[in-house]
C-alpha positions as CSV (number, residue, x, y, z in Angstrom):
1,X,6.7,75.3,93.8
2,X,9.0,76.1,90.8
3,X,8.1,80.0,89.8
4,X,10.5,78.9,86.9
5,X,11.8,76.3,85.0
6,X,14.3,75.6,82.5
7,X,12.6,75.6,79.1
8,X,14.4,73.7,75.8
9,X,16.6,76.0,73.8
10,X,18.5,76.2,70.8
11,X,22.0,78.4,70.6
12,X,24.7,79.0,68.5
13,X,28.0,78.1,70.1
14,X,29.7,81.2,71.1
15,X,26.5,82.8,72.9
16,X,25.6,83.1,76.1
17,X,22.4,81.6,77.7
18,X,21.0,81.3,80.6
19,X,18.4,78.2,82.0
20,X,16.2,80.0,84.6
21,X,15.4,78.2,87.7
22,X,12.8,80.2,90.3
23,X,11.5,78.3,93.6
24,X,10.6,81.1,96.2
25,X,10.1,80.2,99.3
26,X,12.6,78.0,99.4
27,X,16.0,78.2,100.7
28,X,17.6,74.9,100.7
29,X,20.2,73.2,98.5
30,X,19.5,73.6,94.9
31,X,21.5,71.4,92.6
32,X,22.1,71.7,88.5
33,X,22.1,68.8,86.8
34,X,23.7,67.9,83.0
35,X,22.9,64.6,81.7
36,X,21.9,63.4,84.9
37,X,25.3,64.2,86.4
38,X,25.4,67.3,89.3
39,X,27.1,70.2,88.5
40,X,27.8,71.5,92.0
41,X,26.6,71.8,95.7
42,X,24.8,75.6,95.8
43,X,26.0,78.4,94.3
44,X,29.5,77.1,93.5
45,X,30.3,75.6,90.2
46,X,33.8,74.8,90.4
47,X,35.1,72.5,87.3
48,X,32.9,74.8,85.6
49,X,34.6,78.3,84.8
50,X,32.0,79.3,82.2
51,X,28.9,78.0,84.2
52,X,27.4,80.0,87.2
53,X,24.2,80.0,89.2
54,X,23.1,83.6,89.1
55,X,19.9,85.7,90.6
56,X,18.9,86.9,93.8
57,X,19.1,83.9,96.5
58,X,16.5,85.0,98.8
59,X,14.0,85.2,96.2
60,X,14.6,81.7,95.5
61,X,16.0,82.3,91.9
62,X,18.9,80.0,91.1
63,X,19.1,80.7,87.4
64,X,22.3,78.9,85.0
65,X,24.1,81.1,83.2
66,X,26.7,79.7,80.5
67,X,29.3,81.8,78.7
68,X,29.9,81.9,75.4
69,X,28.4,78.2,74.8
70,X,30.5,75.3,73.6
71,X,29.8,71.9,71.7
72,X,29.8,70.1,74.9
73,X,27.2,72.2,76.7
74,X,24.4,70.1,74.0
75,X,23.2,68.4,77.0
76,X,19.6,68.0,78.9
77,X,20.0,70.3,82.0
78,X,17.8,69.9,85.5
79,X,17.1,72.3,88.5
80,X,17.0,70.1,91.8
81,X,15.2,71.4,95.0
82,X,16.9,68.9,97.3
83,X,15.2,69.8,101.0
84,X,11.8,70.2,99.0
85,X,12.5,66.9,96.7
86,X,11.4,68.9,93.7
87,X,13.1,68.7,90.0
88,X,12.3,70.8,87.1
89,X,11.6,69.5,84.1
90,X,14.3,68.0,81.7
91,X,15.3,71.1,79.8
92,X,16.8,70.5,76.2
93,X,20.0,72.8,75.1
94,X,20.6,72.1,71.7
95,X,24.0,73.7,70.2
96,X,24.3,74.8,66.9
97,X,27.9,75.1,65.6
98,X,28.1,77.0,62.1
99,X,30.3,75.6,59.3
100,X,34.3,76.6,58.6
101,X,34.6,78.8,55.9
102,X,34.0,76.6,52.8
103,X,36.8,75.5,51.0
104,X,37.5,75.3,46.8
105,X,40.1,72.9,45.9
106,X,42.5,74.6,43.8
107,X,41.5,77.9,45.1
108,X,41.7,80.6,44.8
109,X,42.9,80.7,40.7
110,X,41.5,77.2,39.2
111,X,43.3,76.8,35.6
112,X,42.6,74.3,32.7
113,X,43.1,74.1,29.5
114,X,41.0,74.9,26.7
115,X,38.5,72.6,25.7
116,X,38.8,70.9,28.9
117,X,35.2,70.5,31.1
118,X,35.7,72.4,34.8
119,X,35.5,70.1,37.8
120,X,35.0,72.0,40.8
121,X,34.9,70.6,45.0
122,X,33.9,72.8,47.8
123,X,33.4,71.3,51.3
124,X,31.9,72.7,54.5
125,X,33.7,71.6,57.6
126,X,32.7,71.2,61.8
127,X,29.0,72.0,61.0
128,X,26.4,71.6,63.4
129,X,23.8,70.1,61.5
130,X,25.5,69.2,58.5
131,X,26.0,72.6,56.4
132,X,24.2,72.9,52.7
133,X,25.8,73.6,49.9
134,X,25.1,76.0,46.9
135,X,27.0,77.2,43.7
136,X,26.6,80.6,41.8
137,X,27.9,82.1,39.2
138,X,26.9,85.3,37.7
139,X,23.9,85.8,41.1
140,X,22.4,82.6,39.2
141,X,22.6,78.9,41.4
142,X,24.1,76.6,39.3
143,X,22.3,73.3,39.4
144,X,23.3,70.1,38.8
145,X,25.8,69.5,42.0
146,X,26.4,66.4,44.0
147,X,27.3,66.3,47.6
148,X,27.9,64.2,50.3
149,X,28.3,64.5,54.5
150,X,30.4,62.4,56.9
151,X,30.1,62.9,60.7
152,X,33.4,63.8,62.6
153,X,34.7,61.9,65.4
154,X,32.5,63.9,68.3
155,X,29.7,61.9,66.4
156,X,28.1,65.6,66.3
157,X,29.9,67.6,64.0
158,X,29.6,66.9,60.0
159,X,31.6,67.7,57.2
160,X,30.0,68.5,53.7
161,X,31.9,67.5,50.2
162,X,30.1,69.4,47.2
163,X,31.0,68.3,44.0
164,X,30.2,70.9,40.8
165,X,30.8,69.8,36.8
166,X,30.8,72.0,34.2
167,X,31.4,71.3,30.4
168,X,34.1,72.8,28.2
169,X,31.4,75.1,26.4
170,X,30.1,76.6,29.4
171,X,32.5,78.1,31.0
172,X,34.4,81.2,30.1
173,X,38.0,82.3,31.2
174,X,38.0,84.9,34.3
175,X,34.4,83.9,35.1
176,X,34.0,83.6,39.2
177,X,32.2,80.8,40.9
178,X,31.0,81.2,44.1
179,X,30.7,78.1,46.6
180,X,28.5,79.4,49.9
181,X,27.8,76.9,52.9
182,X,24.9,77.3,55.5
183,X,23.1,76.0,58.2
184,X,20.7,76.7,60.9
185,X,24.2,78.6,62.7
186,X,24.4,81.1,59.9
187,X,21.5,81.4,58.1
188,X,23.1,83.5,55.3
189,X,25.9,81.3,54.9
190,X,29.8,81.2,54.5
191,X,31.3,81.7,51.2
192,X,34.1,81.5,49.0
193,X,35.3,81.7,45.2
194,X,37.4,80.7,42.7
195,X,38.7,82.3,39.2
196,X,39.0,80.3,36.6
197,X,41.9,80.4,34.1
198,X,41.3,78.8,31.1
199,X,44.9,78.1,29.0
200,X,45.3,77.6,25.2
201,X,47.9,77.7,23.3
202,X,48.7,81.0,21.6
203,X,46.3,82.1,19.4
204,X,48.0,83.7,16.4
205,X,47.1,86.0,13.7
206,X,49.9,87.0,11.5
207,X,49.9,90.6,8.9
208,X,51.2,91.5,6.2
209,X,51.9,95.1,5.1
210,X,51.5,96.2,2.6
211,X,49.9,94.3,0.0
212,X,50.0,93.7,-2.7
213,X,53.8,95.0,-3.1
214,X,55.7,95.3,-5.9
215,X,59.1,93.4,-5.8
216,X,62.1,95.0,-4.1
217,X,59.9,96.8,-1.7
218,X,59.6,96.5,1.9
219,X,57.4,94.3,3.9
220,X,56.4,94.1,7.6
221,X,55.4,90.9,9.0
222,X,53.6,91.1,12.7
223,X,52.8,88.3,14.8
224,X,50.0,89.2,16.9
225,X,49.5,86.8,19.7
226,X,47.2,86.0,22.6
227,X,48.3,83.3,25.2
228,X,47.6,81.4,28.5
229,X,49.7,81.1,29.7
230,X,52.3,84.0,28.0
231,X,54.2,83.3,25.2
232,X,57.6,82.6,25.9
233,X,59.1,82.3,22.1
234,X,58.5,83.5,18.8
235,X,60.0,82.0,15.2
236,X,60.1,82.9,12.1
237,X,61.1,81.0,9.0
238,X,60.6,81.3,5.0
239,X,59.7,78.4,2.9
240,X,60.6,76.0,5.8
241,X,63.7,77.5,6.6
242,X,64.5,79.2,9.8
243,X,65.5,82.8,9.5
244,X,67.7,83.2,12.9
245,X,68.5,86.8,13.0
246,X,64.7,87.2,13.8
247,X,63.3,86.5,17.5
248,X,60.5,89.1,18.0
249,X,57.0,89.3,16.9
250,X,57.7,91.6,14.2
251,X,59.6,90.9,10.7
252,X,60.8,93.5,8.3
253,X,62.3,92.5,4.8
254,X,62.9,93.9,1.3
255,X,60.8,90.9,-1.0
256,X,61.6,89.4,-4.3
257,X,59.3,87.0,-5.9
258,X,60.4,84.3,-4.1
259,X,57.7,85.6,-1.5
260,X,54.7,84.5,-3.9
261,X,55.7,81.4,-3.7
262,X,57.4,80.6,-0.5
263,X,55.4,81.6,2.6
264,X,56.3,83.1,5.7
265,X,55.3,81.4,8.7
266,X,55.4,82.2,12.6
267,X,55.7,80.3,15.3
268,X,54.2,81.3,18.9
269,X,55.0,79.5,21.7
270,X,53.6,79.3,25.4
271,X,53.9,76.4,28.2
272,X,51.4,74.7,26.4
273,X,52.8,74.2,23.4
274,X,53.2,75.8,19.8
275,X,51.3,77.6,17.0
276,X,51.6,77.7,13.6
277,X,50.9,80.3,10.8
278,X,51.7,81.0,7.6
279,X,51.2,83.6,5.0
280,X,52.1,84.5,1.1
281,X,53.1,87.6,0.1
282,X,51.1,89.4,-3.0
283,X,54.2,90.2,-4.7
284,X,53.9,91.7,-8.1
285,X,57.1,90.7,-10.3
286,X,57.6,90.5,-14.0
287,X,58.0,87.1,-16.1
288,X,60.7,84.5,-14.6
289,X,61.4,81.3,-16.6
290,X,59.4,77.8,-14.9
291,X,60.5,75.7,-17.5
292,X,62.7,76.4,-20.6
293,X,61.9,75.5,-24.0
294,X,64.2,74.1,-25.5
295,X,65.7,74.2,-29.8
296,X,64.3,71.5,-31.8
297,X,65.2,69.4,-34.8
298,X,62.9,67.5,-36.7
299,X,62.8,65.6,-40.1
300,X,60.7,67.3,-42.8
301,X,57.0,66.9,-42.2
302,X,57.2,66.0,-38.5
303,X,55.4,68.0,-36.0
304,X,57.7,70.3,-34.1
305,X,56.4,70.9,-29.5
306,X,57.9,73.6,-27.9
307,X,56.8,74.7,-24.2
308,X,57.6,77.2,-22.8
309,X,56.5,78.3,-19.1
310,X,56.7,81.5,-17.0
311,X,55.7,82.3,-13.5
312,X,54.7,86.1,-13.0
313,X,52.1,88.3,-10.8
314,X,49.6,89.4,-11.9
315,X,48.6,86.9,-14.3
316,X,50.9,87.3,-17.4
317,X,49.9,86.6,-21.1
318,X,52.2,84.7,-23.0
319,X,53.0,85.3,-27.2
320,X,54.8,82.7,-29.6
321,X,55.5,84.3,-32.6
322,X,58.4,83.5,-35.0
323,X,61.4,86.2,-35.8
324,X,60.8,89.0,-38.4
325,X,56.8,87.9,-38.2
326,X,54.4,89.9,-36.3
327,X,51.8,86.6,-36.4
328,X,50.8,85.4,-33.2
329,X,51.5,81.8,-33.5
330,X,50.5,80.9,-30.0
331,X,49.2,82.3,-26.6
332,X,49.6,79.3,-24.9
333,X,52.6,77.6,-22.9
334,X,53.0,74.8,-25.7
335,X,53.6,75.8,-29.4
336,X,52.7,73.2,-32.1
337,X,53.8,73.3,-35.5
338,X,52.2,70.4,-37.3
339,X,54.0,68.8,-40.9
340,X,56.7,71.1,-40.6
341,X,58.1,72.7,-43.8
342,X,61.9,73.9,-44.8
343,X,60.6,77.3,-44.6
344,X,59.3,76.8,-41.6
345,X,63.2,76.4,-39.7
346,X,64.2,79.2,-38.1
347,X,64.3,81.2,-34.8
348,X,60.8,81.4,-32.8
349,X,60.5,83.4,-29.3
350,X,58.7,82.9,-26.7
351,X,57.5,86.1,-25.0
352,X,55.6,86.7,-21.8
353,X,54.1,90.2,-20.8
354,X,53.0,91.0,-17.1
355,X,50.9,94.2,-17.4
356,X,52.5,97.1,-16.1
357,X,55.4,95.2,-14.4
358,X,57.4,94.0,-17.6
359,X,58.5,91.4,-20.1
360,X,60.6,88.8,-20.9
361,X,61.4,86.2,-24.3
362,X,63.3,83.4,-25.1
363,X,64.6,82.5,-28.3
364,X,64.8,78.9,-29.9
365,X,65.7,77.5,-33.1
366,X,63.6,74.9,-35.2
367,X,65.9,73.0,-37.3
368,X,63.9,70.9,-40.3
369,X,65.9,67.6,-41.6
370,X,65.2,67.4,-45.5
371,X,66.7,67.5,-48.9
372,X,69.1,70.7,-49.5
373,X,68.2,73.7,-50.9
374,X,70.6,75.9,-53.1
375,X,70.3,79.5,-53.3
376,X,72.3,81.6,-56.4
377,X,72.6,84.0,-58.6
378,X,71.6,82.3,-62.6
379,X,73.9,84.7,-64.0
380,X,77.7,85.6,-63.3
381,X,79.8,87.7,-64.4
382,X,83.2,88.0,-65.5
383,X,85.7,89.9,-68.2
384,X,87.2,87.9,-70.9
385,X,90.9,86.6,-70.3
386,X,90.1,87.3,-66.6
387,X,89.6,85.1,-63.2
388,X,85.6,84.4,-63.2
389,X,83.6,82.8,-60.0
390,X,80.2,81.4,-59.6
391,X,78.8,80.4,-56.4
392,X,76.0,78.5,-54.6
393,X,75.2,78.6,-51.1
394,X,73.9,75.5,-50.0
395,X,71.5,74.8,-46.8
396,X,71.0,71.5,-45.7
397,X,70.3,69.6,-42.5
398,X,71.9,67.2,-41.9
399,X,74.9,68.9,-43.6
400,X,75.6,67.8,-47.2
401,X,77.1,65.0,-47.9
402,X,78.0,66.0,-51.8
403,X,78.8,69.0,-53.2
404,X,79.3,68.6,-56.8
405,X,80.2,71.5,-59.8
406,X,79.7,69.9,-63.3
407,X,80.0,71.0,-66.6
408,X,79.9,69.6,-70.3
409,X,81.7,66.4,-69.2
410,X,83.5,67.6,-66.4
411,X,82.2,66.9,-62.9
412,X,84.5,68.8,-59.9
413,X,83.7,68.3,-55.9
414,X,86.9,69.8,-55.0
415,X,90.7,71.0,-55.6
416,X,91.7,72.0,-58.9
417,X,91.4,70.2,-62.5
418,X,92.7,72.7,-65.7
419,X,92.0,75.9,-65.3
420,X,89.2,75.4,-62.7
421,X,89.1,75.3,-59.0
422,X,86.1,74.5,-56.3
423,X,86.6,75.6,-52.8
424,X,83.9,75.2,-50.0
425,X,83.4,77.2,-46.8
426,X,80.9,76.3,-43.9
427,X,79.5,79.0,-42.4
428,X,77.1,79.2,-39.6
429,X,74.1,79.4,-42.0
430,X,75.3,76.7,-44.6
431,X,77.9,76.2,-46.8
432,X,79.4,78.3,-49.8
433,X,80.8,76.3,-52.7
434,X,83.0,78.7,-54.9
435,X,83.8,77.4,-58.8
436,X,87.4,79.6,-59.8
437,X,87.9,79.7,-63.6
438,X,91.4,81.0,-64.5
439,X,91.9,83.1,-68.1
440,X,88.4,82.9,-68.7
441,X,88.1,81.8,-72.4
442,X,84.9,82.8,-75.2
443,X,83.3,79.2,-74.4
444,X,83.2,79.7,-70.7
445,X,80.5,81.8,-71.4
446,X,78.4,79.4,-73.9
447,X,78.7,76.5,-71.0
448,X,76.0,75.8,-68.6
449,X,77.0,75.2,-65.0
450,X,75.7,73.2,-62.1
451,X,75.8,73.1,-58.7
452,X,74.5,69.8,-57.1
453,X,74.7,68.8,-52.9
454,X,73.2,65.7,-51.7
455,X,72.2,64.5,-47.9
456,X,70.3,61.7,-46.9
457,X,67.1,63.6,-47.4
458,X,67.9,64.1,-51.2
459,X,69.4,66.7,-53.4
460,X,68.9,69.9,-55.3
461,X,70.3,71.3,-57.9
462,X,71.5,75.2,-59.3
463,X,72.3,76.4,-63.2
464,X,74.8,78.6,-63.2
465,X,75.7,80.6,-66.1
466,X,78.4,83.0,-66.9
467,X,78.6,86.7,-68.6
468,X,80.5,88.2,-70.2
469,X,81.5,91.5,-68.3
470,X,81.0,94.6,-70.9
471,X,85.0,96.2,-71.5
472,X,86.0,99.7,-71.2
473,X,85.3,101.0,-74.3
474,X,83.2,103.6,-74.6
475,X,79.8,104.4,-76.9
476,X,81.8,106.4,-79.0
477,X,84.6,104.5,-80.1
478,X,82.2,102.0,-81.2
479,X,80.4,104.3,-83.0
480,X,83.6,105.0,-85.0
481,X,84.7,101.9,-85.6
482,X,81.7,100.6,-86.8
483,X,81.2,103.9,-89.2
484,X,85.4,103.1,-90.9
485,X,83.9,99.5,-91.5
486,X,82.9,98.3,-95.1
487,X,78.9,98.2,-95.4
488,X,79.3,94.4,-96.8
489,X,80.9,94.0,-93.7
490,X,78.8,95.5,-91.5
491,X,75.7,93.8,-93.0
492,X,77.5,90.5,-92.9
493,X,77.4,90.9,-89.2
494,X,74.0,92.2,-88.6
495,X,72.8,88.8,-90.5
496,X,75.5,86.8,-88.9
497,X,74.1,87.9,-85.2
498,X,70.1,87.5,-86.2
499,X,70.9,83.8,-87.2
500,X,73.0,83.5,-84.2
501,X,69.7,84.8,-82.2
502,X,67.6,82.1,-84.0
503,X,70.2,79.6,-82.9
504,X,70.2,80.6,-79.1
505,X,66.4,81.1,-78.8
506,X,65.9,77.3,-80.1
507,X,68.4,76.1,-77.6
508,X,66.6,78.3,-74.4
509,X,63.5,76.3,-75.8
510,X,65.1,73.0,-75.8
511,X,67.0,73.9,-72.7
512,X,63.9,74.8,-70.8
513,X,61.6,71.6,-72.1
514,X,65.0,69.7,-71.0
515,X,64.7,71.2,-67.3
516,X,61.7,69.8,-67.1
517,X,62.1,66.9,-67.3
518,X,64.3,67.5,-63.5
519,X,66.8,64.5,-63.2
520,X,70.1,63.9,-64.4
521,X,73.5,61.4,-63.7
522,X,76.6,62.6,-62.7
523,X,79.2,60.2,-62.0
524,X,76.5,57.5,-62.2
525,X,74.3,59.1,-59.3
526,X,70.8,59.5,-59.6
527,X,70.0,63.2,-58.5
528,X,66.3,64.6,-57.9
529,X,64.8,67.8,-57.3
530,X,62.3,70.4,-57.4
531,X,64.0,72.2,-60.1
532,X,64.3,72.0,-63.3
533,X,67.5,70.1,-64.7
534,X,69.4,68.9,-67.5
535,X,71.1,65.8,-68.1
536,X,74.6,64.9,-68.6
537,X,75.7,61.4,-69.5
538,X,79.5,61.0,-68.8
């Protein structure tokens, strides 16, 4: 009777075992069987290096003992008594073969770039049973992953494919994800990991120092970059324009205030591609000129625009005002003046402040189209037998067409008629009209002069008289002359001069009601004016 049988077991390939077999009493032929096939007659298993029958014969034990046990050896084994027609009972050895070490695709660094989602496969190879899968990252399982087994050739073996997804916002740069594989072979699994390298493009920040900065300082630009992969260029350029002699990540320049204005920009680049950044610089600089005003002539009771612009930093305060006037006309870029007068023509600036960094102006002219206006001395003088002048200085835009000198009947633009000559000069402010009267005779001084100029605007008109200058005779020689004179004489004069005072104070009287009147003809043209004027008829 068997003392022992082979009993069903389960080992992991690479072990020993051994499939006792005990019949004492008995010393026949005892036979191993594998699958219904015999290993061997009695004690000698040859074919089978790594089998042998083992125990002590004449005890009857005839145990099998396998070395380090193989894929093949998953078989049902039998222990025959031949003599005594006895056979154990079907003994089941079931082999367990543990999976490879698990594989990550892409292992052992997996990269992708930024904002892509991370696709991970692990698989388990030459596992007997198939080997399970898990992921974990941070000691946490990570759920969610898909798998699938495929039986190898042997028909025994299985291979395991685990398939892991993970979006774009869950997963972090130089995070490690574990893939382990088990089965019943090794409980506590096989495992491997991966790294994962997630690439960008270079992520830029770009300072200035210092700010703000007055202009004609200096300025350092640094490109501060991170990158994944690293960067492999940096450029730098100003307002669009490349500035060459620069290749670091570090720019150093004296600024004007063209750095307000034109930014600075670097560029970082890395495998992936490029970034971009720009930056102004907070340059304080006084008042530069953005647009130009420009001088203006305009016909009398037009409006007159000027504009005037300027860039500064900080903020600047602009002033129109007009020469020799401290009125504030304007703080604005565009100066109106509305109905413009004569007196309004003249030079106006346009003046821009930045606090504590300086100033600037520009001066324009306003030139006012209308009638001309004449400017003179009334009275003249000159000593008797003498040369005598009177002049008028004439302003006019447009420039006069007419400059006229008349006189009792006599009516002189230019040249020379008798004793009298007219010459006219043009001088950057107008024009000066000289009348020249040779051997100056008692009724040049009783004659009332005038001084006309016409432009297409109208006319204006100046009377001009002349004096007799006083001679060199002094208080005392009068005095003595008058004392040798008769008294008949001398109160012949004294009445002579008080009619002759009557005389001249009705003619001032006429003369001034006649001025009123303000128009006269000279050479058959109609003149008008402000003033007033006497007539002539010629």
């Amino acid at each position: 009777m068997f003392a022992q049988q082979p009993q069903d077991l389960v080992v992991v390939a690479g072990q020993p075992v051994t499939l006792p077999c005990s019949i004492p009493g008995y010393h026949g032929v005892v036979l191993w069987i594998k699958d219904g096939l015999a290993l061997g007659v009695g004690r000698e298993l040859i074919g089978y290096p790594r089998y042998a029958v083992i125990g002590d014969h004449g005890s009857g034990e005839h145990h099998l003992h396998i070395q380090r046990v193989e894929l093949m050896d998953d078989a049902v084994f039998e222990c025959q008594a031949i003599q005594a027609a006895m056979r154990s009972r079907p003994a089941r050895l079931t082999v367990l073969v543990p999976p490879d070490d698990p594989v990550i695709i892409g292992g052992p660094v997996v990269s992708l770039r930024a904002g892509d989602p991370l696709n991970l496969t692990c698989h388990a190879d030459n596992a007997k049973p198939a080997a399970s899968i898990i992921w974990i990252r941070n000691g946490e399982v990570l759920n969610g992953a898909k798998y699938s087994k495929a039986f190898l050739r042997d028909g025994r073996r299985e291979s395991t494919v685990s398939n892991l997804y993970i979006s774009a916002s869950n997963i972090e740069t130089g995070q490690i994800i574990f893939c382990r594989a088990s089965n019943k072979a090794v409980p506590n699994g096989k495992e491997t990991s991966v790294t994962i390298d997630i690439q960008h493009l270079p992520l830029v920040n770009l300072s200035v120092e210092p700010q703000p900065v007055l202009e004609g300082n200096l300025v350092k630009f640094h490109c501060s970059a991170k990158a994944n992969p690293a960067v492999t260029q940096y450029k730098w350029a100003k307002g669009g324009s490349m500035i060459k002699e620069v290749s670091g990540d570090t720019y150093e320049v004296i600024v004007d205030h063209s750095f307000f204005t034109e930014p600075v920009s670097c560029e970082v680049t890395n495998p992936l591609g490029s970034t971009n950044i720009s930056r102004n610089v907070d340059v304080y600089f006084g008042p530069r000129m953005a647009a130009e005003p420009q001088s203006l002539q305009v016909d009398l009771g037009s409006d007159a625009v000027f504009n005037c612009a300027w860039t500064g930093n900080p903020s600047l305060t602009i002033v129109w005002m007009k020469r020799g006037s401290g009125v504030v006309l304007s703080n604005e870029n565009i100066l109106t003046l509305k109905s413009v007068r004569q007196e309004d023509a003249g030079k106006y600036v346009c003046r821009a402040v930045v606090p504590r960094v300086g100033a600037a102006e520009k001066e324009v002219s306003l030139t006012v189209n209308g009638p001309p206006t004449i400017s003179s001395t009334q009275t003249h003088q000159a000593p008797h037998g003498e040369k005598g002048q009177i002049k008028c200085f004439i302003r006019s835009t447009p420039p006069p067409d007419r400059i006229a000198w008349s006189w009792k009947e006599t009516v002189l633009e230019s040249g020379t008629s008798g004793r009298y000559t007219v010459e006219t000069v043009s001088t950057e402010d107008g024009v000066l009209s000289t009348l020249t009267m040779s051997n100056i005779v008692p009724a040049d001084f009783q004659t009332i002069y005038n001084c006309t100029a016409w432009n297409s605007f109208g006319s204006d008109t100046e009377i001009i008289r002349l004096k007799e200058q006083g001679g060199s005779q002094g208080s005392t020689g009068i005095e003595q002359n008058l004392n040798s004179l008769p008294v008949a004489v001398i109160i012949g004069v004294a009445v002579g001069a008080f009619v002759a005072f009557i005389v001249l104070m009705g003619t001032i009287g006429a003369f001034c009601c006649t001025r009123s009147q303000r128009s006269m003809y000279l050479s058959g043209v109609h003149v008008t004016s402000q003033k007033p004027r006497l007539y002539f008829l010629k």
